[in-house]
C-alpha positions as CSV (number, residue, x, y, z in Angstrom):
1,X,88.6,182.5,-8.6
2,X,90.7,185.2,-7.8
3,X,90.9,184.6,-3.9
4,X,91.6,180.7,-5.2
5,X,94.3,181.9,-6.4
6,X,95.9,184.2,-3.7
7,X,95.3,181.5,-1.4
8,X,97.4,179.5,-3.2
9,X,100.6,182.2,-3.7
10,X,100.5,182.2,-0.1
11,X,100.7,178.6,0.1
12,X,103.5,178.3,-2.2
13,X,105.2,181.6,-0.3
14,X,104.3,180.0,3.0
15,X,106.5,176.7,1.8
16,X,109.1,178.4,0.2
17,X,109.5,180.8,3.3
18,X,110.3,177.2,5.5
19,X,112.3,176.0,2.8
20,X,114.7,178.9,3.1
21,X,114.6,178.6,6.6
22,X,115.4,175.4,7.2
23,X,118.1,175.5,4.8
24,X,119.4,178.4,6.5
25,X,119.4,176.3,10.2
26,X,121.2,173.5,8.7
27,X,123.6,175.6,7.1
28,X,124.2,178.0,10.6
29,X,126.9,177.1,12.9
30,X,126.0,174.9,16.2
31,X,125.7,177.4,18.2
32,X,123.0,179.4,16.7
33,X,121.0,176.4,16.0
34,X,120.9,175.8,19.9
35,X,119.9,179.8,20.5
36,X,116.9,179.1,17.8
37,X,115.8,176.0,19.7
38,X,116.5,177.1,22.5
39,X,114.3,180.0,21.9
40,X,111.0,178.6,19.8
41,X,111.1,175.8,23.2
42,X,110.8,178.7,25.5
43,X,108.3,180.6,23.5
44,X,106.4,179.1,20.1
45,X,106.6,175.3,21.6
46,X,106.0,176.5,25.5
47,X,102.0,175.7,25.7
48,X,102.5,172.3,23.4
49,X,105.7,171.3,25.6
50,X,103.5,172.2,29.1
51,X,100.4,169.8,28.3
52,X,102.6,167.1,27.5
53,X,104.5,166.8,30.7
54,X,100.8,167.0,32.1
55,X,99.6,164.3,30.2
56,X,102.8,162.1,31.6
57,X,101.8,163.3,34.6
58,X,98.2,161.9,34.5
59,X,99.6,159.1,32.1
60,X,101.7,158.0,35.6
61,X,99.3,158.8,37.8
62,X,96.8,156.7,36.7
63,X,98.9,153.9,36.7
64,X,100.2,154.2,40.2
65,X,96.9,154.6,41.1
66,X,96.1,151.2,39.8
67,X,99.0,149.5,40.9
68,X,97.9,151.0,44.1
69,X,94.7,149.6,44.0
70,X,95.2,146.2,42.9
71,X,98.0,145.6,45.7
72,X,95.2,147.1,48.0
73,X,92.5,144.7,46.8
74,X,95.6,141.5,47.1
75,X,95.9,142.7,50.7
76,X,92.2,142.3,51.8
77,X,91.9,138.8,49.5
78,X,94.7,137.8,51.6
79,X,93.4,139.1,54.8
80,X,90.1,137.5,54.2
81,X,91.7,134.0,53.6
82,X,93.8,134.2,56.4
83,X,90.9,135.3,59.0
84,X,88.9,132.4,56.9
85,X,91.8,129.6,57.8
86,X,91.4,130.6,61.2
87,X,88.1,130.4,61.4
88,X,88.1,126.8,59.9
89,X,91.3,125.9,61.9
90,X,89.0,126.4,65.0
91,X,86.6,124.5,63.7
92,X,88.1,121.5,63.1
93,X,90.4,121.6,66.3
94,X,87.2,121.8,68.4
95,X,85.8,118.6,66.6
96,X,89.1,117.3,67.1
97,X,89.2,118.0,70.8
98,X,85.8,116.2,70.7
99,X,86.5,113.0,69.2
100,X,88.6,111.5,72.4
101,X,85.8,112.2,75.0
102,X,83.2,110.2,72.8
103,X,83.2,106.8,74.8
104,X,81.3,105.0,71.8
105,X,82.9,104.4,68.1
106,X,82.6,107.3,65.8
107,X,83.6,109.0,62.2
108,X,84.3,112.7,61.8
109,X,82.8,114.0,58.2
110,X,83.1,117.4,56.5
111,X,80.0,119.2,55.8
112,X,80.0,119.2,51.6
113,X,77.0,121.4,51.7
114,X,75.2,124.0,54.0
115,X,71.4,124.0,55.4
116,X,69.7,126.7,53.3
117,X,65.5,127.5,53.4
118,X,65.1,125.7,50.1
119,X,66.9,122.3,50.7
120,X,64.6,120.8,53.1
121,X,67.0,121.6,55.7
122,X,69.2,118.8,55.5
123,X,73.0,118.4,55.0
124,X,75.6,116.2,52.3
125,X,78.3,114.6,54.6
126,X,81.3,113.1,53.6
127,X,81.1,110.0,55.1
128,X,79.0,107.0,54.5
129,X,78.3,103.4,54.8
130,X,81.8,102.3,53.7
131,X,83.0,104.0,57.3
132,X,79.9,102.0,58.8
133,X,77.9,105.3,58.7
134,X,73.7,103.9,59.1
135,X,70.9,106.0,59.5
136,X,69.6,107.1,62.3
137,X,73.0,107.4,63.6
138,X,72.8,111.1,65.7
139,X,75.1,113.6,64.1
140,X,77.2,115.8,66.7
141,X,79.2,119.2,66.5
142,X,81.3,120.4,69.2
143,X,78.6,122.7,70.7
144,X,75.5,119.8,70.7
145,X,73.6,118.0,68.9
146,X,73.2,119.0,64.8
147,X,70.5,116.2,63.4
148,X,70.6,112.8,62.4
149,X,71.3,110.4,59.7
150,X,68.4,110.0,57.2
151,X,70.2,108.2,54.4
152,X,73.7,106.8,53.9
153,X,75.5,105.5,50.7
154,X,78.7,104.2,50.3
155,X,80.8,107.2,50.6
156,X,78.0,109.7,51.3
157,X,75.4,110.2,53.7
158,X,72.4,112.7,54.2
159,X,71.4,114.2,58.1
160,X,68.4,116.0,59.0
161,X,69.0,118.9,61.0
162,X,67.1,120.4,64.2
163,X,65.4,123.1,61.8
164,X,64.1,120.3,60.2
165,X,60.1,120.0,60.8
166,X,60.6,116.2,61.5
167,X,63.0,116.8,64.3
168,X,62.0,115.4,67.6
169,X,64.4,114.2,71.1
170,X,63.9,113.9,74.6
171,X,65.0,116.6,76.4
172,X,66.3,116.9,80.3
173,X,67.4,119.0,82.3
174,X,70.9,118.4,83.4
175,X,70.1,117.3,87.2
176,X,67.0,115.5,86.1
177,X,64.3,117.4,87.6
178,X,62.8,118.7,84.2
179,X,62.0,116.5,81.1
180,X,60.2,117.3,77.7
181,X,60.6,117.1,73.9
182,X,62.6,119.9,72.2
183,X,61.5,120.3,68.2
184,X,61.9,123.4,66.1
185,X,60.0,126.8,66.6
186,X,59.6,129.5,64.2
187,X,60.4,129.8,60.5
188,X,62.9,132.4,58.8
189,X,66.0,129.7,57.9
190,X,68.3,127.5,60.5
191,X,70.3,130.1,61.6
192,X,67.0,132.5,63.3
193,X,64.6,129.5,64.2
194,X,64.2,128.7,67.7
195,X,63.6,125.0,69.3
196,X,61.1,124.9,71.7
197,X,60.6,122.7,74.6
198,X,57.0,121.0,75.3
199,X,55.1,118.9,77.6
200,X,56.5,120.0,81.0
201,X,54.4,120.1,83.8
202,X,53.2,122.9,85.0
203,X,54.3,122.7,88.5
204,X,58.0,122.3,87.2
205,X,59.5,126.1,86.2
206,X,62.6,125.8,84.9
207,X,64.4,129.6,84.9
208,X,65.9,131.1,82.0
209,X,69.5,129.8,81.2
210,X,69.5,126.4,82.3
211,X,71.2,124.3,80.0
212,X,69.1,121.6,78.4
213,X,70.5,118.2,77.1
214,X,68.9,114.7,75.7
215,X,67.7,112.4,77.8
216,X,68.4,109.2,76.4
217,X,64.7,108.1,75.4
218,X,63.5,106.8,71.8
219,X,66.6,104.4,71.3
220,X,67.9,107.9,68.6
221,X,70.1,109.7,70.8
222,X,72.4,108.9,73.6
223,X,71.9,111.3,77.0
224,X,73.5,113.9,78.0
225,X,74.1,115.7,74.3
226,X,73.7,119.3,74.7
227,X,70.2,120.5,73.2
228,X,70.4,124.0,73.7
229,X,69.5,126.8,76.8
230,X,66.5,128.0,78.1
231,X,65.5,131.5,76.9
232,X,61.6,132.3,78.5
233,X,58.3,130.6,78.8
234,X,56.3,130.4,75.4
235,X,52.9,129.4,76.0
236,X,51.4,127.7,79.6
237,X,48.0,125.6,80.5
238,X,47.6,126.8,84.0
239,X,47.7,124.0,85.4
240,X,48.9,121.7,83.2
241,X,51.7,122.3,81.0
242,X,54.6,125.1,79.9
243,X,56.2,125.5,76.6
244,X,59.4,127.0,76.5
245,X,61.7,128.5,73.7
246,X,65.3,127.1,73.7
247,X,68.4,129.2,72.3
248,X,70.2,125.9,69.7
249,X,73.4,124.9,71.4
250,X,74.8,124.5,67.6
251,X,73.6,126.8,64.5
252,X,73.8,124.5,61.0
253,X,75.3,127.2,58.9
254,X,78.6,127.4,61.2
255,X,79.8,124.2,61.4
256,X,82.0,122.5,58.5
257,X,82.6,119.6,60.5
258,X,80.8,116.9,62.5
259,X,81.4,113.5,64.3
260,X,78.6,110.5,63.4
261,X,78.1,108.3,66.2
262,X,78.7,104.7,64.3
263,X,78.3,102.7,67.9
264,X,75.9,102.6,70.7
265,X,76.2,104.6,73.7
266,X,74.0,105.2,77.1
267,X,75.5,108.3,78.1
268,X,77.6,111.0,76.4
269,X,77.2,113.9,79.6
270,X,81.0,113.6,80.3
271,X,82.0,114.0,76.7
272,X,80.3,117.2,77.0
273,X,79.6,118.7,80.2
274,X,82.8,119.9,81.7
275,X,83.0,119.5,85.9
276,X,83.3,122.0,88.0
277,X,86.4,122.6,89.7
């Protein structure tokens, strides 16, 4: 009770005490009430004064710092998108440089969905029967030979790919003395399967690199489309027969757009086998 009670003088002591005082400040002259400031700033209110300016410090920091960052993280989007533009730029300028060395009537189409392991390997194009787009009408990309038409609506059309278990075509070398049938090799996705290259006689050796390209038979594909190049020997029958594995002149997931053949042609070698000067 007792120490209630002295608690509470002080208190009351404590309030009258800053009572006085403040009366006093307002009552001084000017000039002493800036001394007085001046003085509790530089002494009492030092500590309290010197962690504020650090927290504006921090408080500005951190929001330079994010400023910073998000005009980083602009920067790269935009660089991205740029070296993206490019990239699809290229793509159509090759299939545009394509289009005038096709001798037979065709349609470009953009590629409205990519090849991917679970699809059955097969691509949307943007074109269909409207631009007289039929199946089995051979599908082309600036490097070779993509797939061909299964299926075509009016506005719409689905190809099969080379990854595609189904996919069969005549193969030749490109001065004739080789001929087999290229299909896919391997599993793992479009973009790390192989084609291969069967039923060559085994007398014929054909070295790594040549060039391989369709030879015109089954009524599908015209000659001379690029198939893809010769990598090494996969299997032999002494005697009889070589397989060999063929690097794809074209990998699905890379192209956005293709040219469908919507005419008949023999021969399609000078549309894409350049002479030599």
């Amino acid at each position: 009770m007792v120490s209630s009670r002295l608690t509470s003088r002080w208190d009351t002591l404590a309030f009258v005490a800053c009572l006085l005082l403040s009366v006093a400040a307002r009552a001084a002259p000017e000039a002493v009430q800036s001394w007085v400031a001046s003085g509790v700033r530089s002494t009492l209110l030092a500590p309290l004064l010197a962690i504020q300016h650090q927290a504006e410090l921090f408080s500005t920091s951190r929001t330079r710092l994010t400023t910073l960052v998000a005009e980083r993280d602009a920067a790269v989007r935009a660089a991205m998108l740029v070296d993206a533009l490019r990239e699809e730029n290229d793509r159509l300028r090759a299939v545009l440089e394509l289009g005038p060395r096709i001798s037979t009537t065709h349609v470009a189409a953009e590629v409205l969905h990519q090849a991917s392991p679970v699809d059955g390997l097969t691509l949307i194009l943007s074109a269909g029967s409207r631009r007289g787009v039929r199946s089995l009408a051979p599908v082309l990309a600036p490097g070779g030979l993509l797939g061909v038409v299964r299926s075509a609506d009016r506005d719409r059309s689905v190809a099969v790919i080379w990854p595609h278990p189904d996919f069969r075509a005549s193969a030749m070398t490109l001065d004739g003395s080789a001929f087999g049938i290229v299909a896919p090799r391997g599993a793992g996705g479009p973009n790390r399967m192989l084609l291969e290259l069967s039923g060559v006689p085994y007398g014929v050796l054909i070295p790594p690199g040549t060039k391989l390209y369709t030879a015109g038979f089954g009524g599908v594909y015209p000659r001379g489309i690029p198939l893809g190049e010769v990598v090494a020997v996969a299997t032999e029958v002494e005697g009889i027969e070589r397989t060999y594995l063929v690097q794809p002149a074209v990998q699905p997931a890379a192209v956005s757009h293709v040219i469908i053949l919507t005419g008949s042609a023999i021969d399609l070698s000078d549309a894409f086998v350049v002479p030599r000067p």
